[in-house]
C-alpha positions in Angstrom: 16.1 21.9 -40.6 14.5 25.3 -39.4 13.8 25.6 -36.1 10.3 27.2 -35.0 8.1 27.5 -32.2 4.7 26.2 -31.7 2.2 26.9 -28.8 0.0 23.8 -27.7 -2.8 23.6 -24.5 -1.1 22.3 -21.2 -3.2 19.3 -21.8 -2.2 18.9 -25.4 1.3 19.3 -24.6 1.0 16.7 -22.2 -0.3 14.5 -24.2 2.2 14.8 -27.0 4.9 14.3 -24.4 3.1 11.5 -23.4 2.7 10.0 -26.7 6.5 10.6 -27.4 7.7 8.7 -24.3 5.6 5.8 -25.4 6.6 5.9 -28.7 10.8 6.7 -27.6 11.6 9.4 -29.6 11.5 13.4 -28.7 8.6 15.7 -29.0 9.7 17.2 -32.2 10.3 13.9 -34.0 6.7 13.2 -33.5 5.6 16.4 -34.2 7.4 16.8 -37.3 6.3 12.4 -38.3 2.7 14.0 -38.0 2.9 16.7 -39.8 4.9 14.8 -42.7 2.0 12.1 -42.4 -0.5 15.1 -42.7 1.3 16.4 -45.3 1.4 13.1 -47.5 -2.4 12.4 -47.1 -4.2 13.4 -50.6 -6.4 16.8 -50.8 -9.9 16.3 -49.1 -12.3 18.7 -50.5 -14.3 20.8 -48.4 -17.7 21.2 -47.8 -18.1 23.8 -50.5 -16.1 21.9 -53.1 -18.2 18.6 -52.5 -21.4 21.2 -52.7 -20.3 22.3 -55.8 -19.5 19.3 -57.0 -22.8 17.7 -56.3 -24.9 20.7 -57.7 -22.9 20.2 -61.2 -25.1 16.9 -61.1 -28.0 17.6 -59.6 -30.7 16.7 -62.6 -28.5 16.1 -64.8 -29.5 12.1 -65.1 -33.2 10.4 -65.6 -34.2 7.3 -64.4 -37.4 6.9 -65.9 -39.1 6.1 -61.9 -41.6 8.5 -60.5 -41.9 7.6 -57.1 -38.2 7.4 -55.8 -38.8 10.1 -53.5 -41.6 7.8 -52.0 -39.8 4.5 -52.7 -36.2 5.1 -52.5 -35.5 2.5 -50.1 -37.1 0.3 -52.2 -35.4 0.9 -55.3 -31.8 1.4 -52.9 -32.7 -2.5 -51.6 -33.5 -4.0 -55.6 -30.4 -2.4 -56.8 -28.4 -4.4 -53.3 -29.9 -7.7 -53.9 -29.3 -7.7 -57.9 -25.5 -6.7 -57.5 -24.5 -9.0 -53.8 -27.1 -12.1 -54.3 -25.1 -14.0 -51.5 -25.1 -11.1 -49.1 -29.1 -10.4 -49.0 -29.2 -14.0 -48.5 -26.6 -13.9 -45.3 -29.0 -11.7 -43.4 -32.6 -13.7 -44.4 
């Protein structure tokens, strides 16, 4: 291991210390649990990546409907009810 130094808040830091106590194990095992845990989650994209994502598709696909600005909640509600029969009929 290398050995570093981190700066926290007063109230963060007694927090963590908190959080370690419950937990039984020192500061730095929890710190470094989190960060592994952190570290191990998969890539979330960010805001600009989802934007460009989203533009690549952005009238790219026809439906054929006219009024799904207008009806979209409509159409949203159809689509439900055609794929979850037994749900729609849970909330009637």
């Amino acid at each position: 291991m290398v050995r570093t130094q981190i700066q926290f808040d007063k109230e963060d830091l007694e927090a963590l210390r908190r959080i370690a106590a419950e937990e039984g194990v020192s500061l730095s095992e929890l710190v470094r649990r989190e960060m592994k845990r952190k570290i191990a989650e998969p890539h979330r994209p960010s805001r600009e990546e989802l934007w460009e994502r989203a533009s690549k598709v952005i009238g790219k696909y026809r439906s054929g409907v006219t009024d799904l600005g207008r009806r979209h909640d409509d159409y949203f509600v159809e689509a439900i009810e055609a794929c979850k029969p037994s749900l729609t009929r849970r909330r009637s």
